[in-house]
C-alpha positions as CSV (number, residue, x, y, z in Angstrom):
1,X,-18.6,-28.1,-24.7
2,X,-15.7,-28.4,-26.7
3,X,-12.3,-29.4,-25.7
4,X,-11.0,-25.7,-26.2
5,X,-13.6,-24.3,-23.9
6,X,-13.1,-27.3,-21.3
7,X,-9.7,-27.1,-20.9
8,X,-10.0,-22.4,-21.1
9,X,-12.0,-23.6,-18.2
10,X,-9.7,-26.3,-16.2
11,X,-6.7,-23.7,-16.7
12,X,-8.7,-20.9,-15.7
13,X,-10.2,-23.1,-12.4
14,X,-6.4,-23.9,-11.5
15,X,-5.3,-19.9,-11.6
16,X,-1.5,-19.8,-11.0
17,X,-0.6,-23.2,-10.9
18,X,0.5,-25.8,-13.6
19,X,-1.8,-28.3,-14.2
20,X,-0.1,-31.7,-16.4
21,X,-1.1,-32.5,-19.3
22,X,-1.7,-35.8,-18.3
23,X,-3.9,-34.8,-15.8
24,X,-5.5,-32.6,-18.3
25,X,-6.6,-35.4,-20.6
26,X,-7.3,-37.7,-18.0
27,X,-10.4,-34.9,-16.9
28,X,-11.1,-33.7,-20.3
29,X,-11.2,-37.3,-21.7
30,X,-8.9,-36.9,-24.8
31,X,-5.5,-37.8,-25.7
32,X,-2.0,-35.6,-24.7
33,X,-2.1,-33.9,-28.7
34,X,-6.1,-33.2,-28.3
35,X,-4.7,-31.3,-25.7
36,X,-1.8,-29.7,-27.3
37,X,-3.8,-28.8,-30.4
38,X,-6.5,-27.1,-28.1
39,X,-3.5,-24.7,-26.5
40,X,-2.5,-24.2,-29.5
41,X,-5.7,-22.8,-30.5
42,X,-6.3,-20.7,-27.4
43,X,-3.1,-18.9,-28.0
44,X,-4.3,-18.2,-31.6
45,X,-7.0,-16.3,-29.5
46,X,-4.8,-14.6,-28.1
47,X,-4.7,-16.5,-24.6
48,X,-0.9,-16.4,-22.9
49,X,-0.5,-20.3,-21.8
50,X,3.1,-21.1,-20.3
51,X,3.9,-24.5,-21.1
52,X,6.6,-26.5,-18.7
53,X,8.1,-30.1,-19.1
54,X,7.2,-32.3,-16.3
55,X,5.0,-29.3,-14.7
56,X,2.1,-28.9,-17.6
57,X,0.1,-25.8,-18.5
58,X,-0.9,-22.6,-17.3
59,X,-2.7,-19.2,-17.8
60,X,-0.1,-16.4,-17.3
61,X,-1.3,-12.7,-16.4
62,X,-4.8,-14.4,-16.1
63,X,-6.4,-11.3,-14.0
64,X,-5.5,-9.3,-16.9
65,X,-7.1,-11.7,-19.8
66,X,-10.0,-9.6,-21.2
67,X,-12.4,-13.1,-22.0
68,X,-16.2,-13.7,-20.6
69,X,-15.0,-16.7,-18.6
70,X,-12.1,-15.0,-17.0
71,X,-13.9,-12.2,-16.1
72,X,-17.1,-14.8,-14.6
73,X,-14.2,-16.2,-12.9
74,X,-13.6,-13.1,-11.0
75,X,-16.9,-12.6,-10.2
76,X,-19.4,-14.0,-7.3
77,X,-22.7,-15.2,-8.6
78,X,-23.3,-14.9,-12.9
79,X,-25.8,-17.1,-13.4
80,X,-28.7,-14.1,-14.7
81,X,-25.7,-12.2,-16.5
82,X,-25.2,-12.2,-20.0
83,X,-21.3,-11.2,-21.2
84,X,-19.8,-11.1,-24.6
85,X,-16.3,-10.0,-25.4
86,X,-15.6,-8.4,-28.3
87,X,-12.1,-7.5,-29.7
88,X,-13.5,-3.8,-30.9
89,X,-17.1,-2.6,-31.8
90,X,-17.9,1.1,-32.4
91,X,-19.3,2.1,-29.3
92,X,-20.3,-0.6,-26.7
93,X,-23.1,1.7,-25.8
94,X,-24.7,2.1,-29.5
95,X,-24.3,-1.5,-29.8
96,X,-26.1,-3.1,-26.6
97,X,-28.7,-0.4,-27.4
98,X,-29.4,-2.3,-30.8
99,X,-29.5,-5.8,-28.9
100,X,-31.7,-4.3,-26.1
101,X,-34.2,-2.8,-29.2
102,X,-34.2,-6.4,-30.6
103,X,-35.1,-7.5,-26.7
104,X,-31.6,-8.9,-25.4
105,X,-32.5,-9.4,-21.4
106,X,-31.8,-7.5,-18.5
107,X,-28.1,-7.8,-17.5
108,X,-26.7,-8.3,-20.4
109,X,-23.2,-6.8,-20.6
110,X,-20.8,-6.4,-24.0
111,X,-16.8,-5.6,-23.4
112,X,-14.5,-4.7,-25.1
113,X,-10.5,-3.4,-25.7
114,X,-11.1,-1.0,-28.7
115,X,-14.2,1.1,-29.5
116,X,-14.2,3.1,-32.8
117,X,-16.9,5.8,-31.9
118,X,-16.6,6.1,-28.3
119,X,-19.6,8.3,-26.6
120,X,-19.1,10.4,-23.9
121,X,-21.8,13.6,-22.3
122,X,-22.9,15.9,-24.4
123,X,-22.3,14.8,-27.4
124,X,-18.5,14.3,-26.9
125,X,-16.4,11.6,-28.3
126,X,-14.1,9.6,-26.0
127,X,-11.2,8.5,-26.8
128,X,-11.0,4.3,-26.2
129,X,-7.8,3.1,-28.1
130,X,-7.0,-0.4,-28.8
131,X,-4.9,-2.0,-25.8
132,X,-4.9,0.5,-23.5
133,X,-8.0,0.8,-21.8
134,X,-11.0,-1.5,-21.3
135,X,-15.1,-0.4,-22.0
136,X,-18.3,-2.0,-21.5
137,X,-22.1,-1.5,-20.9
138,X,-24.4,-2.8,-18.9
139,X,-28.1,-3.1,-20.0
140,X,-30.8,-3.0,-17.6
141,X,-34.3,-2.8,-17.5
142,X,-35.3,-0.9,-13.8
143,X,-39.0,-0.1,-12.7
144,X,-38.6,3.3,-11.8
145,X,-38.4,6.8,-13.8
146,X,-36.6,8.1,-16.1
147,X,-35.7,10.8,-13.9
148,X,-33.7,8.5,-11.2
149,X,-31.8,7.4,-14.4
150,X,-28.8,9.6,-13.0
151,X,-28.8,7.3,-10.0
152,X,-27.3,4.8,-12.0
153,X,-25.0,6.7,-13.2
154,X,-23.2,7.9,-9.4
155,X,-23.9,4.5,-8.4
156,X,-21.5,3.1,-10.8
157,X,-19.3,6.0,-10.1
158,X,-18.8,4.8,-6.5
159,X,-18.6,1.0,-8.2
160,X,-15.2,2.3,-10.1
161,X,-13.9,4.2,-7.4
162,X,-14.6,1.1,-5.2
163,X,-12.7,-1.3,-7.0
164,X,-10.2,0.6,-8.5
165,X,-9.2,1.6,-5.2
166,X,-9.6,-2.3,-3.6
167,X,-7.1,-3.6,-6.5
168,X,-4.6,-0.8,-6.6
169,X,-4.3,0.7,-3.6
170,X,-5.3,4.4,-5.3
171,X,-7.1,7.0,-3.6
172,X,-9.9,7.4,-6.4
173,X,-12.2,10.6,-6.1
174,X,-14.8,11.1,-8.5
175,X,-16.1,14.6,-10.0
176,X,-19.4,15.2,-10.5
177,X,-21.0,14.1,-12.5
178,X,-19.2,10.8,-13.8
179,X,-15.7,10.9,-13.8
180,X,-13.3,9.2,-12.0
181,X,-9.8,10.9,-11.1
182,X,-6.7,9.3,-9.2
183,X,-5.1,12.2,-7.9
184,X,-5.7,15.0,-10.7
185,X,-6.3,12.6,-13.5
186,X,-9.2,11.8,-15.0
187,X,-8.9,7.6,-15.6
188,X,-12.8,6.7,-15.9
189,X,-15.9,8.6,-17.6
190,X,-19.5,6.7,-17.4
191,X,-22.3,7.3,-19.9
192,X,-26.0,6.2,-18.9
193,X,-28.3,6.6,-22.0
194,X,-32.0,5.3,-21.4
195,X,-35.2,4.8,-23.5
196,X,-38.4,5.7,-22.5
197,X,-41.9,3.7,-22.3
198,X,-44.4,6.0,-23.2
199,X,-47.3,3.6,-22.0
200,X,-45.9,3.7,-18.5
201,X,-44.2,6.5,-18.2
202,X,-41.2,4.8,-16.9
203,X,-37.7,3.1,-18.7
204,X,-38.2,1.1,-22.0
205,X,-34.4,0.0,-20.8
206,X,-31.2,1.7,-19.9
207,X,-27.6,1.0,-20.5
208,X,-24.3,2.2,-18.1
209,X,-21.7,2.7,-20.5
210,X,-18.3,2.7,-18.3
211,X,-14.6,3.8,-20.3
212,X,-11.6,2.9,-18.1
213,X,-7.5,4.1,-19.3
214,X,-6.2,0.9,-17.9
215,X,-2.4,2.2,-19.6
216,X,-1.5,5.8,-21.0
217,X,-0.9,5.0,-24.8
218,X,2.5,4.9,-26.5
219,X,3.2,8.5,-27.1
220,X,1.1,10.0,-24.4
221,X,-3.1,11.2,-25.0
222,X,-3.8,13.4,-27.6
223,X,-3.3,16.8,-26.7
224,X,-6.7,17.7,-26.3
225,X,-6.7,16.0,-22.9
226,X,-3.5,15.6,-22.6
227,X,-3.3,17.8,-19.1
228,X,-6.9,15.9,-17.7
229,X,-6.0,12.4,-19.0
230,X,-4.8,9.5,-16.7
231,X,-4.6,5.8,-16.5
232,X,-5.3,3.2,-13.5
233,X,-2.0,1.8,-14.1
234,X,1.4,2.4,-14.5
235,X,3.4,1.4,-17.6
236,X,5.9,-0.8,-15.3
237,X,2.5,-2.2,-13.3
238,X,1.2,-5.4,-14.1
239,X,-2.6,-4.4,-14.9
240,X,-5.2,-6.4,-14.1
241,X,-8.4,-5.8,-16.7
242,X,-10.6,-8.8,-16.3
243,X,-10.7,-8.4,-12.7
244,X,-11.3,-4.8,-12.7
245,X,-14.1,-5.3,-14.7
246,X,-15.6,-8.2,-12.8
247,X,-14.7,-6.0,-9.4
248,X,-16.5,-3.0,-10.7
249,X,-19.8,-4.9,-12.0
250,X,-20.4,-7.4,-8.8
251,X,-20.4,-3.5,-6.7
252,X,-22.5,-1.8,-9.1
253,X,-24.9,-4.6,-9.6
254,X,-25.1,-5.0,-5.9
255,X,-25.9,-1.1,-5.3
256,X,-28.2,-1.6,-8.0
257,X,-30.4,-3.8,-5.9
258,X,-31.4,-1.3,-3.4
259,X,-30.3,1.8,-5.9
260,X,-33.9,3.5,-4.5
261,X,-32.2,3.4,-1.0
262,X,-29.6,5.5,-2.3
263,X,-26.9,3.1,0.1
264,X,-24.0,4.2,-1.9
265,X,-24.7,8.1,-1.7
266,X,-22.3,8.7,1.6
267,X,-19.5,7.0,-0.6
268,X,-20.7,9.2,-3.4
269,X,-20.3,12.6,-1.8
270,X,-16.9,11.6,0.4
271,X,-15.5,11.0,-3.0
272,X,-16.6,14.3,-4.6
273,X,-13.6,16.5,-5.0
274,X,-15.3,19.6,-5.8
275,X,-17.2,20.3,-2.7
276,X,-15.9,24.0,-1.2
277,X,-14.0,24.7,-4.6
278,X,-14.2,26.7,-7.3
279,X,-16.0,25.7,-10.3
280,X,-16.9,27.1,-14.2
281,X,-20.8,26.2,-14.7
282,X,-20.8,25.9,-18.6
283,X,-24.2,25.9,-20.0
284,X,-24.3,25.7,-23.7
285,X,-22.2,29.1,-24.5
286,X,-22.7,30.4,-21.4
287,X,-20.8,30.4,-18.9
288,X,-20.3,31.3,-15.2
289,X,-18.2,31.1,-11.7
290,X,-19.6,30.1,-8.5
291,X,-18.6,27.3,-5.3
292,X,-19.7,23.9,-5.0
293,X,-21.4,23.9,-1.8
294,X,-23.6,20.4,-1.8
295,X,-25.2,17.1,-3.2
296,X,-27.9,16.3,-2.6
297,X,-30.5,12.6,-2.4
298,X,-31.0,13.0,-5.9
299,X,-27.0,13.8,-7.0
300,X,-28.1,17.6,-7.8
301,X,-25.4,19.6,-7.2
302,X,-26.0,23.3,-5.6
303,X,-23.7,25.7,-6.4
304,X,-23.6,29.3,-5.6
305,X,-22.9,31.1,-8.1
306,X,-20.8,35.0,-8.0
307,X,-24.0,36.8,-8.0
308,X,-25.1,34.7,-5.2
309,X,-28.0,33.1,-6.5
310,X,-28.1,29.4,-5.6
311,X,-28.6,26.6,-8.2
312,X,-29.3,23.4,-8.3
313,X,-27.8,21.9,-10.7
314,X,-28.4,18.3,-12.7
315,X,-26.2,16.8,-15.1
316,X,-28.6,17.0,-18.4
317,X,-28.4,20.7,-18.1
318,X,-24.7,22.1,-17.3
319,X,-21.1,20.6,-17.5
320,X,-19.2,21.7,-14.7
321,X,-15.2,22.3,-14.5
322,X,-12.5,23.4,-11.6
């Protein structure tokens, strides 16, 4: 390991405090300007390192440093995890698909600050700008069918809401399918996309793609979603990215491990906001009105609609709307 990474790793192990330089080369077995020169280089990457005389070194706004040893840091037990940061990719989805066709393992997880071609259902685009939100994936490689593939997507629905709601404070609600609202903004969207094994009959591999507006932008959302469009933090709030992430993917990869015992469904449907209201089913160019009147084991949603015909209704099929 190299100097750089020990000492990302000695100032990320202290947290808040000032560690001496002294001290510093004493533990990473170098000299006082090895040390200097490796800060140095850290800050060239973008790292925020507050430097004191007679108090030493440390991280400032560390929960919010977007790096695969911050976020490990913030995270319980990593060892079978694969992360990589990157500054921007196209779409974090499209791009752990490739690695997971060229046989990356299961658990491997790419993040990022910028996507260029962010995915969302249907064939939408979502809008991930650089320095205002945070998106990443998560490969997997489940035994079970293709058709529980929606599981994975509410699970990590009630992972979001979880967290975002253990480090703000925020009441967060989630609309079927995969969004996540505080209040009446939307703040979250999660995109599972899957590939089948043809021999089995099961999942090839699938991949949780999760898009977070940790800030509004400068100048407010474009005004296509301007009136849905929120953020998880205030501009004057001190945001917290690298531990939102880590929060969010120690819950969803422990509801993962019993996702066939469908533990976090009770969360799922307190969340739901849509339950006894209103709601537009759009179906391709169809359209109709009905009321959302229940969820059910498999995250179906049954809605009645104004001619009172029931339907169940899954997220493949319709887009649904207050």
């Amino acid at each position: 390991m190299s100097i750089k990474s020990e000492l990302l790793s000695a100032l990320i192990k202290n947290d808040k405090s000032f560690i001496s330089g002294e001290k510093l080369s004493k533990e990473l077995f170098c000299s006082r300007n090895a040390i200097w020169k490796a800060v140095k280089s850290l800050e060239a990457d973008g790292f925020e390192i507050e430097a004191v005389t007679n108090k030493g070194y440390r991280l400032k706004n560390l929960e919010n440093v977007l790096s695969e040893e911050v976020i490990r840091h913030y995270m319980g037990n990593t060892d079978d995890l694969q992360i990589e940061v990157l500054e921007s990719v196209s779409s974090t989805n499209d791009y752990l698909k490739e690695l997971a066709a060229k046989g990356a393992k299961d658990k491997t997880i790419i993040v990022s600050s910028h996507q260029t071609k962010g995915k969302g259902r249907l064939g939408r685009s979502f809008y991930s700008p650089e320095n205002t939100g945070v998106y990443f994936s998560i490969l997997l490689r489940p035994m079970f069918s293709l058709s529980e593939c929606l599981l994975l997507t509410t699970s990590a629905a009630v992972a979001v809401a979880q967290a975002v709601e253990e480090i703000t404070g925020k009441r967060a609600l989630i609309k079927w399918v995969n969004d996540v609202y505080i209040g009446d903004r939307k703040i979250c969207g999660i995109l599972t996309e899957a590939s089948a094994d043809v021999e089995s009959g099961g999942l090839s591999f699938a991949v949780v793609g999760i898009g977070l507006n940790i800030f509004e932008p400068k100048g407010g959302f474009p005004e296509e979603i301007r009136n849905i469009a929120g953020a998880v933090f205030e501009r004057d709030e001190t945001a917290s990215r690298a531990r939102l992430v880590a929060s969010i993917l120690d819950k969803f990869l422990e509801l993962y491990k019993h996702l066939p015992e469908r533990t976090f469904l009770p969360d799922y449907i307190d969340r739901s906001f849509l339950l006894g209201k209103r709601v537009r089913v759009i179906s391709g160019d169809k359209e109709s009105v009905g009321t959302a009147l229940e969820i059910d084991s498999d995250c179906r949603l049954l809605v009645r609609l104004e001619s009172g015909e029931e339907r169940w209704l899954s997220s493949g099929e319709v887009s649904v709307k207050l």
